[in-house]
N, C-alpha and C positions, 0 to 999 in steps of 0.2 A: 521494424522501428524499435529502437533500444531505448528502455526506457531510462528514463533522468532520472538520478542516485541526488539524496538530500544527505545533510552531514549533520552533525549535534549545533553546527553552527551554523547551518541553511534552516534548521527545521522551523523556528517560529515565523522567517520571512518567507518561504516558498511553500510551509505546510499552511499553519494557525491563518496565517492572514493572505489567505486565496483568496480570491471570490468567488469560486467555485469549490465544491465538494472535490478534496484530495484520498487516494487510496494509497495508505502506505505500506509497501510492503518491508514487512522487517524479517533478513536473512542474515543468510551467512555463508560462506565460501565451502567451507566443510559438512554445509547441509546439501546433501544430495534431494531430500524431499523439496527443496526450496525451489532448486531448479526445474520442477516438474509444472507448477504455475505460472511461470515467467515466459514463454508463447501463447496465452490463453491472454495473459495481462497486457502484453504486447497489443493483441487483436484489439480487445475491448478499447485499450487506448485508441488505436487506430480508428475504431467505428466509432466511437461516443468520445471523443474529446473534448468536443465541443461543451457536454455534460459534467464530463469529472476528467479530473487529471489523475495521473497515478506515476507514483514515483516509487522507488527502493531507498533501500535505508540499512546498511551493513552495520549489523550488531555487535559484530568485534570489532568495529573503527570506531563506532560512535555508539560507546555504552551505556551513555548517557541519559537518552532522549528514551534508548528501553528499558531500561531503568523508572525515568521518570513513570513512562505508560503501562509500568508493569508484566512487560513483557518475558513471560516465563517460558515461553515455547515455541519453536518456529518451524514451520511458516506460520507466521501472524499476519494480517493483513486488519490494519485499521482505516475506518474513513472519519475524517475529518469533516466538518460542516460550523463555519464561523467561531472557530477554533475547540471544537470542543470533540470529542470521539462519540460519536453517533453509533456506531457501529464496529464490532468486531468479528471476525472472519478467522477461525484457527485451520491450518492443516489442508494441505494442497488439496486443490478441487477441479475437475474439468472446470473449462466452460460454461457452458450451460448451467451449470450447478453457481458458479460466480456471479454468471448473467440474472437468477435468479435471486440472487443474494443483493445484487445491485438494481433489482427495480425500480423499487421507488423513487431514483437518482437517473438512472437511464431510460426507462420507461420502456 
């Protein structure tokens, strides 16, 4: 399952105002560490969607929105929760170590 790309002009209707906890991941085409989370994020989609949703978010299309969040380094993976970043995740991670970092959302 591939997951669904938000844009600087998706992010405040499909991230800020979910009603569910969103995980954003902020990449880039040119980051090879980026690609290494992106089957892991897949899964967890797959299994717990019902929970949280989890989208990407290309940093060189849409500078904007990391810019706004401060995004200095990528892989970034932020989660959202009634618009506001709860949570921040840097730098590609198994599984497991994700599934860990998203307990208290997935349970």
């Amino acid at each position: 399952m591939a997951l669904k790309s938000v844009t600087d002009d998706s992010f405040d209707e499909e991230v800020l105002k979910s009603g569910k906890p969103v995980l954003v991941d902020f990449w880039a085409g040119w980051c090879g560490l980026c690609r290494q989370p992106a089957p892991s994020l897949e899964a967890i989609a797959a299994e717990h969607g019902d929970k949280i949703e989890i989208v990407k978010l290309n940093i060189d299309e849409n500078p904007a929105t990391a810019a706004k969040y401060g995004v200095m380094s990528i892989p970034t993976m932020n989660i959202y929760q009634g618009g506001e970043v709860t949570k921040t995740i840097v730098g590609a991670k198994p599984k497991a170590a994700l599934e860990r970092d998203l307990a208290d959302i997935i349970g």
